[in-house]
N, C-alpha and C positions, 0 to 999 in steps of 0.2 A: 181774585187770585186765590188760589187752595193751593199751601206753602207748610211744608216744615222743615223742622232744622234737626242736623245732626251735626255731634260735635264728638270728635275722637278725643282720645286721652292724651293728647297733647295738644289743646285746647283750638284744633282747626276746629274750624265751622265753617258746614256747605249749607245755602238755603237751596231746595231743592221746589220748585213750584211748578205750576200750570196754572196760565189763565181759564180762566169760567165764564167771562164773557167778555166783550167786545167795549162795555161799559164802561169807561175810563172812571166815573164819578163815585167816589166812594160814599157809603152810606153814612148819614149824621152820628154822631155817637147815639145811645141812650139818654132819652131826657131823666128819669128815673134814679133816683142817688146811688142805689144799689148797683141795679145792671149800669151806670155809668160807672161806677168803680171794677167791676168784673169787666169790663171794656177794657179800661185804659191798664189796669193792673194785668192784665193776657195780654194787650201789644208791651206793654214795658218788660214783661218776665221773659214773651216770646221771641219775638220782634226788633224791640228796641235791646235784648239781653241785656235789662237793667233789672235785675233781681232785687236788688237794695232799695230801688222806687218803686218796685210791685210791692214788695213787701210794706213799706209804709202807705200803700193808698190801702191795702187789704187790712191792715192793722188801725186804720183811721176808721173805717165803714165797720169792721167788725166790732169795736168798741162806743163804737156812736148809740148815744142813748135812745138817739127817738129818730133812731131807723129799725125796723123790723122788716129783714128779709125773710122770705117764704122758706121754707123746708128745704126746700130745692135751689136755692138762690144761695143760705146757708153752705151746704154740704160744698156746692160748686166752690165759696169763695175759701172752706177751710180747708178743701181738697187743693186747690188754688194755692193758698198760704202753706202748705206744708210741703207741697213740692218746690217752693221758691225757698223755703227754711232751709231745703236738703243741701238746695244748688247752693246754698250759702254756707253750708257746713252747720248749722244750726239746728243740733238731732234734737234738743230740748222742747224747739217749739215745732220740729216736725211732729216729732210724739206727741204731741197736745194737743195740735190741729186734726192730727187723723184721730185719736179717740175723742175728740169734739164730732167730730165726723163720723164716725163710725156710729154716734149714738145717735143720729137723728131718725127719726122716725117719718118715715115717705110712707105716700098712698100706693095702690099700684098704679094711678096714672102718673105722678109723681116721680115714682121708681122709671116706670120708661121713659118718662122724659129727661131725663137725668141719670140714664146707663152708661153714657162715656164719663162722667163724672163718677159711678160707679164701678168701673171696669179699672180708671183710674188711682182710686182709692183700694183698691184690692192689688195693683202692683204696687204703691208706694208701701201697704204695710206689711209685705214680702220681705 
């Protein structure tokens, strides 16, 4: 299913989707600590519109000592955490996350793989 949401200012919300295929079984999470929390913290911000439990799974992994996410896995989870900061009214740590973000340094294979991530990061610090 390829699904997003809109939500007017008076706080409706339409999920708007199309199925992609016929395959009812959906994929295992990530075995990986990292992309397992960039899973569940995107179904819970998007999905499940639980912003308050995205944000503490993204603030558990980002602060964990001996996890080192990639450049790329980085920028996603702090691009990630500031747009669920916003949805929370939380400009302090939206500000923080996107100049976290803003300062990482991508390869250019890196940068394209991680251009919705960047394309993203360029409307939240609008």
């Amino acid at each position: 299913m390829r699904q997003f949401l809109v939500t007017d200012p008076g706080g409706n919300c339409l999920r708007i989707g199309e199925r992609t295929s016929r395959d009812q079984h959906h994929r295992p999470a990530p075995g990986e600590p990292v992309s397992r929390a960039l899973h569940h913290a995107s179904l819970l911000a998007d999905s499940k519109e639980d912003p308050e439990s995205a944000a503490r799974v993204l603030d558990r992994i980002l602060g964990a000592a001996d996890e080192r996410p990639t450049p790329a896995q980085s920028l996603r989870l702090l691009v990630l955490r500031a747009d669920v900061a916003g949805r929370l009214g939380d400009e302090e740590t939206a500000r923080s996350a996107l100049a976290r973000a803003a300062a990482i340094r991508l390869t250019g294979q890196e940068r394209e793989s991680a251009r919705d991530d960047l394309e993203r990061l360029a409307e939240l610090k609008d």
